[in-house]
N, CA, C and O atoms as a DFTB+ gen file, in Angstrom:
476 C
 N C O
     1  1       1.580      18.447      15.939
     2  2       2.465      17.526      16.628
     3  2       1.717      16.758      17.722
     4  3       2.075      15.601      17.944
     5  1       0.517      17.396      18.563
     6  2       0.241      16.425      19.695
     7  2      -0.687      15.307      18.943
     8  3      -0.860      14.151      19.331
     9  1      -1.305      15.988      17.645
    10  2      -2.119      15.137      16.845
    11  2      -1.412      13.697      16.828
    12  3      -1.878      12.676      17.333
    13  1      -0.215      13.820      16.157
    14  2       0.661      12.949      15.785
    15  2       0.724      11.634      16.989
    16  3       0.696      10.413      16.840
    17  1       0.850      12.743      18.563
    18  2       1.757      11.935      19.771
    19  2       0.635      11.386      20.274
    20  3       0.805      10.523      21.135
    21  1      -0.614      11.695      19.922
    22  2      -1.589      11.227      20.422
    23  2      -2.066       9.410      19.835
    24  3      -2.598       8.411      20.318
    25  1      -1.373       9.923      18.324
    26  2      -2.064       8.756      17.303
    27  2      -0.921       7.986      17.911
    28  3      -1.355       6.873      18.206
    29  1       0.463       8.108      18.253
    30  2       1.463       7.225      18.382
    31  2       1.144       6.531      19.793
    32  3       1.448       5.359      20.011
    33  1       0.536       7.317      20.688
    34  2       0.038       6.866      22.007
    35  2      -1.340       5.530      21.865
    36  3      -1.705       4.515      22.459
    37  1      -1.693       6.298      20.766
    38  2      -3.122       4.817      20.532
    39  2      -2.368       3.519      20.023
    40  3      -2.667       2.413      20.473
    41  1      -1.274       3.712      18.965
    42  2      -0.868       2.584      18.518
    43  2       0.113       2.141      19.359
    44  3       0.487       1.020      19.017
    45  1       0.798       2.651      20.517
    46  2       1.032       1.709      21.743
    47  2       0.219       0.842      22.308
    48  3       0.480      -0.350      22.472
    49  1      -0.901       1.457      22.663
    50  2      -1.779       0.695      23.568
    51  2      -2.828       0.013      22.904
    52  3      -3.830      -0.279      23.555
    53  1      -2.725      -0.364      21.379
    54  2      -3.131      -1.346      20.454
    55  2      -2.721      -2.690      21.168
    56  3      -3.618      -3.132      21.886
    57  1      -1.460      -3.505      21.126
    58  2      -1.016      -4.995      21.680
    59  2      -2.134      -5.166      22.544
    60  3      -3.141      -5.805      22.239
    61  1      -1.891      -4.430      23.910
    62  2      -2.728      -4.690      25.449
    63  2      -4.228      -3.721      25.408
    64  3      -4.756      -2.965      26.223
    65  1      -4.513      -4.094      24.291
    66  2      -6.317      -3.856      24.462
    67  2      -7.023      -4.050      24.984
    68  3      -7.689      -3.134      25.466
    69  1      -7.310      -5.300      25.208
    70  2      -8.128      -6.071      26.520
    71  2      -7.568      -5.991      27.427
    72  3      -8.168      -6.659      28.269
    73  1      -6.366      -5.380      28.006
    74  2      -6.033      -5.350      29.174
    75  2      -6.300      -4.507      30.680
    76  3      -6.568      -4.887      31.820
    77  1      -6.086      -3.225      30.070
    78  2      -7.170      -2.118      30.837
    79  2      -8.030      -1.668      30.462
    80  3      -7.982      -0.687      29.719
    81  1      -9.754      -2.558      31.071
    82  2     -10.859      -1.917      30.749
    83  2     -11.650      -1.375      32.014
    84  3     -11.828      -1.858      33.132
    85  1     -12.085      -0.116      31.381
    86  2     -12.565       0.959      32.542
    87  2     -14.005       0.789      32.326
    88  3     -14.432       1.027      31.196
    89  1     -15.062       0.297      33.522
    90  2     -16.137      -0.150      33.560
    91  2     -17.673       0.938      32.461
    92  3     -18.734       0.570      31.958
    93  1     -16.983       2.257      32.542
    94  2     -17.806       3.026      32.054
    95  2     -17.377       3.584      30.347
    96  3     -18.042       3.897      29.360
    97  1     -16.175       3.514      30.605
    98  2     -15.476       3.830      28.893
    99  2     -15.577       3.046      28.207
   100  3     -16.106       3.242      27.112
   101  1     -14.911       1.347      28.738
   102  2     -14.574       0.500      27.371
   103  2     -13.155      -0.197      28.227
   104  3     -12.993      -0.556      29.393
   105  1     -11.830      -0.169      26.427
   106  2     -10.964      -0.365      27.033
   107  2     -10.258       1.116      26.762
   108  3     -10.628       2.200      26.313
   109  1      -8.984       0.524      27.310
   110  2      -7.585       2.359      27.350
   111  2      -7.698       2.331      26.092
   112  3      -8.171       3.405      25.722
   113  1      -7.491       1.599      25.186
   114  2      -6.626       1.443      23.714
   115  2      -8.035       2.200      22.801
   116  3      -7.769       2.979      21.885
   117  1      -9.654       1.854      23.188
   118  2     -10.731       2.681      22.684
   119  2     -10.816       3.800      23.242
   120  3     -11.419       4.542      22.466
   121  1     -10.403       4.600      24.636
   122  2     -10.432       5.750      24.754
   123  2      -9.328       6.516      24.345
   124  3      -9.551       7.725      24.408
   125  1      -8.079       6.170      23.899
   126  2      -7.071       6.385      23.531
   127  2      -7.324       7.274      21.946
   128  3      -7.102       8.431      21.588
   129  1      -7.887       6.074      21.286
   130  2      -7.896       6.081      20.044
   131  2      -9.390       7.595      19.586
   132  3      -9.394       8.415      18.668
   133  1     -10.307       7.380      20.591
   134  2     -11.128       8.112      20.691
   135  2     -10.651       9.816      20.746
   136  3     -11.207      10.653      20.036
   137  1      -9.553      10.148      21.695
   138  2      -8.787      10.997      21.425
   139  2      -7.767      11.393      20.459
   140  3      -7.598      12.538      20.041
   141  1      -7.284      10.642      20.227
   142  2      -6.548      10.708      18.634
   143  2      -6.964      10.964      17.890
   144  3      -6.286      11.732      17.207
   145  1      -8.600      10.554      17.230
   146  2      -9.424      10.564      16.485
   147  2     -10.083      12.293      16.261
   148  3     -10.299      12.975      15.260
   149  1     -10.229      12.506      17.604
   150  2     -10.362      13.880      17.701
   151  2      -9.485      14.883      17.115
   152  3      -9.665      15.615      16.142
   153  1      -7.976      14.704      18.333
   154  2      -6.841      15.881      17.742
   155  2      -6.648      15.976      16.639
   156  3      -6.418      17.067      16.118
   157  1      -6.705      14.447      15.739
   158  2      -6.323      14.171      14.529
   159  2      -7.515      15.178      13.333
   160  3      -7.195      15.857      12.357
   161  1      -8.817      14.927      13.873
   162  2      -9.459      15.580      13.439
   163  2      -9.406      17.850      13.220
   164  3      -9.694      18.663      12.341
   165  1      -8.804      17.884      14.781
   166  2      -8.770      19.127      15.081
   167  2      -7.704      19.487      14.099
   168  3      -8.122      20.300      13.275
   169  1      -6.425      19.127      13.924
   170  2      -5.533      19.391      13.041
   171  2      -5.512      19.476      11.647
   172  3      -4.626      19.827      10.868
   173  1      -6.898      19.007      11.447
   174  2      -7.335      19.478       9.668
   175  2      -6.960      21.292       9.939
   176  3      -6.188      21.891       9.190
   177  1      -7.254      21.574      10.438
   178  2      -7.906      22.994      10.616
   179  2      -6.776      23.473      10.902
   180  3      -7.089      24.241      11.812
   181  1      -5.450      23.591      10.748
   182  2      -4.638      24.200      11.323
   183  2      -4.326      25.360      10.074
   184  3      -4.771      25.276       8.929
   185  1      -3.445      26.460      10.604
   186  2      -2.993      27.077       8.733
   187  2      -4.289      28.062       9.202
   188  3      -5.052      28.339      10.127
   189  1      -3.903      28.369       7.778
   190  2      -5.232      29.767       6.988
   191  2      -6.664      28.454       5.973
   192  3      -7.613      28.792       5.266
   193  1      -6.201      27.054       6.353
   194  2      -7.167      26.133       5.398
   195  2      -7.159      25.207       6.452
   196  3      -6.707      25.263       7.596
   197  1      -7.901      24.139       5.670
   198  2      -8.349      22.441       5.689
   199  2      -6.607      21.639       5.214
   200  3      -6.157      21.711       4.070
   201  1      -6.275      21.316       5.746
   202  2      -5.303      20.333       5.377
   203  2      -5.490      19.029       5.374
   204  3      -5.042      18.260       6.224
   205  1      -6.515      18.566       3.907
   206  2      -6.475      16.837       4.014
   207  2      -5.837      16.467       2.932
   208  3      -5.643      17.143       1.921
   209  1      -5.467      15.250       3.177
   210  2      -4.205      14.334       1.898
   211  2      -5.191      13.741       1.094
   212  3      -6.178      13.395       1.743
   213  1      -5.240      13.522      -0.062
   214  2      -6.225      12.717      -0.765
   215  2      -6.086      11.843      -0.425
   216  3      -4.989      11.422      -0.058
   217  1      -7.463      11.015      -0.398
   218  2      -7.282       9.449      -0.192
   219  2      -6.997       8.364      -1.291
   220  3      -7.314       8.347      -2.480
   221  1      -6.445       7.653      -0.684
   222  2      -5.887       6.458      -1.620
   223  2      -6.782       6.215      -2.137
   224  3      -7.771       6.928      -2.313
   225  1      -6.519       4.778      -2.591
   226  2      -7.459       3.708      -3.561
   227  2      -8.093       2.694      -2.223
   228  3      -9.253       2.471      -1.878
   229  1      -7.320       2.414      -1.903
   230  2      -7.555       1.482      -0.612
   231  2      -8.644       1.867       0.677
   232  3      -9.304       1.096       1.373
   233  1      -8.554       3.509       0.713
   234  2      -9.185       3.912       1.618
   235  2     -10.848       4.443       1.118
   236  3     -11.946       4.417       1.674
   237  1     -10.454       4.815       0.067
   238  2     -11.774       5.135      -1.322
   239  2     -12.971       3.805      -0.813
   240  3     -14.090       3.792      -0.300
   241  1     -11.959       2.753      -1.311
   242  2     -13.157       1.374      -1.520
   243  2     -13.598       0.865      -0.149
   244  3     -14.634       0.236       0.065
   245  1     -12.650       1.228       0.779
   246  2     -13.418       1.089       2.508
   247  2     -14.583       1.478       2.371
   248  3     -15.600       0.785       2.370
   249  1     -14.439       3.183       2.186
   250  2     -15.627       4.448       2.328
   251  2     -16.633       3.463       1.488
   252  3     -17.661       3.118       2.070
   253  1     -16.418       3.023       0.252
   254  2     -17.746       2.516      -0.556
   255  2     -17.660       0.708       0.511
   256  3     -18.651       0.000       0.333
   257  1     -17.276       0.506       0.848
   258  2     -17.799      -0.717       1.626
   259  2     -18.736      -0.288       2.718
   260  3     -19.888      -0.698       2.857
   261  1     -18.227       0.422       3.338
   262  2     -19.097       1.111       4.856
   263  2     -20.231       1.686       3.926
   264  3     -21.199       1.966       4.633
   265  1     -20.389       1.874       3.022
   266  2     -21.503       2.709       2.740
   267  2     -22.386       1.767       1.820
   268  3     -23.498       2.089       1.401
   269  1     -21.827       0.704       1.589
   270  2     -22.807      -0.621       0.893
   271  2     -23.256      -1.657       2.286
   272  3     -24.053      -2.595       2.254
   273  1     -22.486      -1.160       3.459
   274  2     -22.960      -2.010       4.442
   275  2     -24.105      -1.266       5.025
   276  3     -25.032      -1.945       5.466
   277  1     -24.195       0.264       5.104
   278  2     -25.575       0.752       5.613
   279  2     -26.819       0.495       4.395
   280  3     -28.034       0.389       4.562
   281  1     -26.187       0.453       3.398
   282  2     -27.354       0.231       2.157
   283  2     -28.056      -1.158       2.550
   284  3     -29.279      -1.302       2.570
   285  1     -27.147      -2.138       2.853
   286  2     -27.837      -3.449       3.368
   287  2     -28.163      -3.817       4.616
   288  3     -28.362      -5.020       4.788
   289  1     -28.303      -2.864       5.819
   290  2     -28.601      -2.913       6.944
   291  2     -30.791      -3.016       6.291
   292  3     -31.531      -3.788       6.901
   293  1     -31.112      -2.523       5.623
   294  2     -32.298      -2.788       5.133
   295  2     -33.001      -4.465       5.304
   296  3     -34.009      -4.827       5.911
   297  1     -32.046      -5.216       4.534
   298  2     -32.482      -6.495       4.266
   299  2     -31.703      -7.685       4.797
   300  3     -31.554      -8.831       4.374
   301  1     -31.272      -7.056       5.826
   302  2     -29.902      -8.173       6.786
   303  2     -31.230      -8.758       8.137
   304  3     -32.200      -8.290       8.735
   305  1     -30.322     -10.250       8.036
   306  2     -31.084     -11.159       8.498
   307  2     -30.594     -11.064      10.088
   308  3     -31.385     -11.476      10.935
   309  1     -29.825     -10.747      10.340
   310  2     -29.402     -10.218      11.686
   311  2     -29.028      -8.783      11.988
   312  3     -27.831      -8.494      11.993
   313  1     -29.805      -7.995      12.202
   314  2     -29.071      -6.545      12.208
   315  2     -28.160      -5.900      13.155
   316  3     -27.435      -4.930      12.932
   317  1     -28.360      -6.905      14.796
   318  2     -27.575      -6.540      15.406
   319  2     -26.102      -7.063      15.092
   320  3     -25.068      -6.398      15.144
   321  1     -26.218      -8.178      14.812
   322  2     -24.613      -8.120      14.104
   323  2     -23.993      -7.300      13.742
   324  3     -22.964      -6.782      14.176
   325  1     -25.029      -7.005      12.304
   326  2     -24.775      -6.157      10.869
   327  2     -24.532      -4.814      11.264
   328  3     -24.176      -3.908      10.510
   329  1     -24.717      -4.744      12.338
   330  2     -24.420      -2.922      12.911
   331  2     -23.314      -3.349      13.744
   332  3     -22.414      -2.577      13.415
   333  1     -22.884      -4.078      14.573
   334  2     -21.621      -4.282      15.316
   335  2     -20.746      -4.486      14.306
   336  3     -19.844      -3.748      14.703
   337  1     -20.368      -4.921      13.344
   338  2     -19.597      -5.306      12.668
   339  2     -19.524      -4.076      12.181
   340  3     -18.469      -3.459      12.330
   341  1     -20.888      -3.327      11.339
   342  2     -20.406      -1.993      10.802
   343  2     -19.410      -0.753      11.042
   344  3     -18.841       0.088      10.345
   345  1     -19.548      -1.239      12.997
   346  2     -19.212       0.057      13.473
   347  2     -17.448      -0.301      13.875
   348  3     -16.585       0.576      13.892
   349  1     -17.249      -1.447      14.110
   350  2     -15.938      -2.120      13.793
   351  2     -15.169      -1.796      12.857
   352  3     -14.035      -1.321      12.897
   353  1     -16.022      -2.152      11.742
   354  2     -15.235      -1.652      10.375
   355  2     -15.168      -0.058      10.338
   356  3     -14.051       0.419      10.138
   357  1     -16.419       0.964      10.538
   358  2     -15.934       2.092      10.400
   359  2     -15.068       2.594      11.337
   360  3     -14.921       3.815      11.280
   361  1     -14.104       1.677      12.662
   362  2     -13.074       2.189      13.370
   363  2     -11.983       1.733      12.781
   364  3     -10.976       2.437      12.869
   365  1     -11.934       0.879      12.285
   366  2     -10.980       0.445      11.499
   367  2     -10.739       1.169      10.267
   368  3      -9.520       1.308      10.169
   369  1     -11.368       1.720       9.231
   370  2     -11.330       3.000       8.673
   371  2     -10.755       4.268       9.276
   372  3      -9.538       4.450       9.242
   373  1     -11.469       5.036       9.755
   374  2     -10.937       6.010      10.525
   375  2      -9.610       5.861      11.198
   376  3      -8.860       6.837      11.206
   377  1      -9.194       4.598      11.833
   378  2      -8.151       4.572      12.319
   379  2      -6.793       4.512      11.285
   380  3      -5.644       4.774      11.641
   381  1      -7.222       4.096       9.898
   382  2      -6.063       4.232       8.717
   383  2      -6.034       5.400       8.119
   384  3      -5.040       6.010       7.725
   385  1      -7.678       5.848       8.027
   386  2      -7.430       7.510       7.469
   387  2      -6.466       8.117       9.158
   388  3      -5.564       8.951       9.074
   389  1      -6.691       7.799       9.869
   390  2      -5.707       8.826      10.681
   391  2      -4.442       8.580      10.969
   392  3      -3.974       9.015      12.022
   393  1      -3.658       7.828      10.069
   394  2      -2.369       6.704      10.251
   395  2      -2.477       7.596       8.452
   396  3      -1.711       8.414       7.942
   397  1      -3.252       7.217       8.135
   398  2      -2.487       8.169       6.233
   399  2      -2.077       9.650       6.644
   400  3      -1.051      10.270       6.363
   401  1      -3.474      10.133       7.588
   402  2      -3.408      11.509       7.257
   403  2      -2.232      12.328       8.392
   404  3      -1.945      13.525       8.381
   405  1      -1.651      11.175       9.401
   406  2      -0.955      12.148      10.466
   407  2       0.615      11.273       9.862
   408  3       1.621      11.786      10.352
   409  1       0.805      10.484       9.229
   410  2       2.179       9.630       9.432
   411  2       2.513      10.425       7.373
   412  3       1.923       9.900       6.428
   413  1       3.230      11.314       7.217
   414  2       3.572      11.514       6.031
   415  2       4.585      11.220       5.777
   416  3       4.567      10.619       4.703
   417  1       5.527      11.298       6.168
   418  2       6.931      10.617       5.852
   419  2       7.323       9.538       7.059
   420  3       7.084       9.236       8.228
   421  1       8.050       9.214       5.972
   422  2       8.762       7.609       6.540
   423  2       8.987       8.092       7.991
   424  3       8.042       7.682       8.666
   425  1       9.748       8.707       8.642
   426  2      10.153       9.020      10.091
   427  2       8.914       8.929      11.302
   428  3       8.977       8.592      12.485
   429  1       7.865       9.347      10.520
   430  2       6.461       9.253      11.489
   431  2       6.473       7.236      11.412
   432  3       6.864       6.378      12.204
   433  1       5.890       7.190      10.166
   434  2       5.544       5.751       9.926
   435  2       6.180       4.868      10.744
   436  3       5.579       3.894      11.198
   437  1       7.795       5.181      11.086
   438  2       8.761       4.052      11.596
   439  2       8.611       4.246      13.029
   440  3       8.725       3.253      13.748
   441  1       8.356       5.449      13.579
   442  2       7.746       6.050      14.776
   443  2       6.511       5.325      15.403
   444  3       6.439       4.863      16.541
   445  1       5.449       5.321      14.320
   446  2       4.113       4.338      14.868
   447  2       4.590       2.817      15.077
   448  3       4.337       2.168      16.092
   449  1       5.436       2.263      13.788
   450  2       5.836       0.854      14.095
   451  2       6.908       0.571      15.325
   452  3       6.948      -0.531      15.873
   453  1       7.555       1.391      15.612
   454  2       8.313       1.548      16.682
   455  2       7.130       1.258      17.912
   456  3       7.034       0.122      18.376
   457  1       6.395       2.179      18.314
   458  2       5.108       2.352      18.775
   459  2       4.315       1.465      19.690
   460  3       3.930       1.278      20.845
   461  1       4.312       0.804      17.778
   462  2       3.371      -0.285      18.161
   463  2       4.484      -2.088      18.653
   464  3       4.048      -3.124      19.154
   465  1       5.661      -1.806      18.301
   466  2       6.477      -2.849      18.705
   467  2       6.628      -2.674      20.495
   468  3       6.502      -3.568      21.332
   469  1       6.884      -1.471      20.680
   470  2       7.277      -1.246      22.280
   471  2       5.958      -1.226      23.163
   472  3       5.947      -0.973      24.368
   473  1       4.848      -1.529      22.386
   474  2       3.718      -1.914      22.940
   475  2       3.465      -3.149      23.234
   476  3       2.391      -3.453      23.752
């Protein structure tokens, strides 16, 4: 459950991203999410097992995008880009695997969009 209140707390403070940034962290909405990312993580582990949901189709072909973008960090004509962008995209990943893996029924889901509206 705090897994959950944590992820619902990041997708509040999604809207006002740029709004509170803390000189040494970032902004709230990246340290936010940074914690979510965690609990969300810690909560595999709950039980006598691993509790992960299979991944979609959608989330599958991310994983093989992020992983054709380090294959071409080799022969990229700008790499500092090619790594900012990478690491963009792999938050943007992670942040849907943790929106698949904590929102299972509709009541969570309408909860985050709620969330993210009162944000």
């Amino acid at each position: 459950m705090l897994a959950f209140a944590s992820l619902a707390l990041f997708v509040f403070t999604i809207p006002w991203e740029k709004t509170i940034y803390f000189p040494d962290l970032g902004t709230l909405s990246r340290f936010v999410g940074l914690a979510a990312f965690g609990l969300g993580a810690l909560a595999l582990f709950r039980g006598n097992g691993i509790s992960v949901r299979p991944l979609p189709l959608y989330l599958l072909t991310a994983v093989l995008l992020i992983l054709w973008m380090i294959a071409t960090l080799m022969w990229t004509a700008d790499r500092d880009a090619s790594i900012a962008y990478l690491v963009t995209l792999t938050q943007l990943v992670a942040m849907s695997w943790l929106v698949w893996q904590q929102a299972k029924g509709e009541g969570r889901r309408r909860a985050l969009l709620q969330a993210y509206v009162l944000g």
